[in-house]
N, C-alpha and C positions, 0 to 999 in steps of 0.2 A: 415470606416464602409461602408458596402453596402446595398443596399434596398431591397437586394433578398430574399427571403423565406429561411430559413434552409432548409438542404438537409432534404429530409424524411427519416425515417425511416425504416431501411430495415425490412419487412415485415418479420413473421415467426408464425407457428399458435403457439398454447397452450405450452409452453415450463412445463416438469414436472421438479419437484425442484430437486436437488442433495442434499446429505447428507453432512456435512460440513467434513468427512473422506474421501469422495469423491475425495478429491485435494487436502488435508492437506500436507503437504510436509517438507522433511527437506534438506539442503544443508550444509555441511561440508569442510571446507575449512583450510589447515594448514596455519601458517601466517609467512610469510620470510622479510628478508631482504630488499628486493623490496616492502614492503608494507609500510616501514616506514614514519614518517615524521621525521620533522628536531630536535621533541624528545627522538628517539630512538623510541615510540612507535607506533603502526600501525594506518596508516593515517583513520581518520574520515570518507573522501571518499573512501576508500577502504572497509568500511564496510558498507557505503552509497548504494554502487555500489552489492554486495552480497544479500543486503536489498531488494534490486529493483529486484534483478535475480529471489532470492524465489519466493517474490511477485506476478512476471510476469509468475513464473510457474504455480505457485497457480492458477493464474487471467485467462488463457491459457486453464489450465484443466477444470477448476468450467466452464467457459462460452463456452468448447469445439471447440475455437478459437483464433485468436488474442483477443489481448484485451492491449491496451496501456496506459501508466501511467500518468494517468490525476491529479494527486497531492499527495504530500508527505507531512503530520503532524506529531507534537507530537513526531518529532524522538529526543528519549533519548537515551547519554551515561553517562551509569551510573558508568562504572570502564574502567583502561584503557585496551586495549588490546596487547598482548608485541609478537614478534617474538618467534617462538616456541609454542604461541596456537594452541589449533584444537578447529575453530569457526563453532558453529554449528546455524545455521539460522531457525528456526523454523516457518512457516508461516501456515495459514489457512483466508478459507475468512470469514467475521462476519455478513456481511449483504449483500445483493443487493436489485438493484432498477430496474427500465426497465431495462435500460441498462447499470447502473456502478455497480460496487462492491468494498466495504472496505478489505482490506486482514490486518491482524492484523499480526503485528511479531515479535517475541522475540530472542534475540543473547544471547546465551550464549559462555562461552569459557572455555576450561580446558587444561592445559598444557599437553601435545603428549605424554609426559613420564612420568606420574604420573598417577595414579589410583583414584584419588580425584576426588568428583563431579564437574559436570560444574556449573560453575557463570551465572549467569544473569549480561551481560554486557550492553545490551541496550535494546531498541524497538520502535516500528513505526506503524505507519499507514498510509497506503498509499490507495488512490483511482484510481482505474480502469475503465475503457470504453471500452469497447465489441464493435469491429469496424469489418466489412467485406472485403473482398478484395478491392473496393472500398473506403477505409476508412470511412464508414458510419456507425453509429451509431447502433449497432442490442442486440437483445433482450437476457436476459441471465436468467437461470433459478434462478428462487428462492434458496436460500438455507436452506434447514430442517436442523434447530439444534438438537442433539441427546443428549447432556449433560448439565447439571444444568448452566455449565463455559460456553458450546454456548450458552444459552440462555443469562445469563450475558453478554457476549461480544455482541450479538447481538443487546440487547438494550444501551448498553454503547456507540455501533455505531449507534446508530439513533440519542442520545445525539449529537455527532461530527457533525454527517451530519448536523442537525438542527443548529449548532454552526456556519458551515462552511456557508452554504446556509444564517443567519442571517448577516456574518461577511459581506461576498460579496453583500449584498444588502446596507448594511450602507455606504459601498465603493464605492456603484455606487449611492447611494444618496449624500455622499456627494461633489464629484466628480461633481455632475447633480449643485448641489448647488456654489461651488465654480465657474462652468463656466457660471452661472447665472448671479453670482455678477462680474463678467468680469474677474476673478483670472486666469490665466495662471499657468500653473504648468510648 
């Protein structure tokens, strides 16, 4: 650790809010061979990595910038995914703060040759930071929810944030505490 001031904040006036269709986005991806793991079915990171792509477009467009990915929660999978899906990555963002944003997002998957609906295979939430060329920290608009389900998601993401922000203070208490008592970790 150093004694220096965080870098400031890059300055910007009144940013007005974006509507959360604004950036909502979908990505679609068939699933081969190359995706497998060593069960035959498509690796966990391979739909990790999809998860983040959405997200960064989402995070991209909503903050009309970079914006890099400051943490991944809550990623479920909930069935598996097999060679021969077509995985469709669903993402939108749920909330922002100055400068980060939640992008919430849902995988489905449906077989390429079948006419059946898609599954709900997983989903995640990931957090964003709006950085400038500089890699410095900048401001992102608000997001205006337009449906009953954004408003839902956007306060279900204030829940997380308050969870995250709570989890990482008990970590750095007890952490402060253990190197008190002379613990070494």
């Amino acid at each position: 650790m150093t004694d220096q001031a965080p870098a400031p904040l890059a300055e910007s006036p009144d940013i007005p809010g974006k509507p959360v269709s604004a950036s909502r986005t979908t990505l679609s991806h068939i699933m081969t061979h190359n995706d497998t793991n060593l069960l035959g079915t498509v690796h966990g990171g391979v739909i990790m990595k999809l998860v983040d792509d959405a997200a960064g477009a989402v995070a991209g467009r909503h903050s009309g910038g970079p914006a890099v990915t400051a943490s991944m929660d809550e990623m479920a999978f909930l069935e598996p995914v097999r060679v021969g899906d077509l995985v469709h990555v669903k993402a939108q963002v749920n909330w922002t703060g100055r400068t980060s944003m939640e992008v919430g997002v849902r995988v489905l998957a449906e077989r390429w040759n079948e006419s059946a609906p898609a599954t709900q295979v997983g989903s995640a939430y990931l957090v964003f930071a709006a950085v400038d060329a500089d890699g410095r920290p900048r401001r992102v608009p608000p997001v205006i929810s337009e449906t009953e389900r954004d408003r839902r998601r956007n306060q279900e993401a204030q829940i997380r944030r308050t969870h995250r922000l709570a989890r990482r203070r008990a970590i750095v208490e007890l952490r402060e505490k253990r190197a008190a008592e002379g613990i070494e970790d």
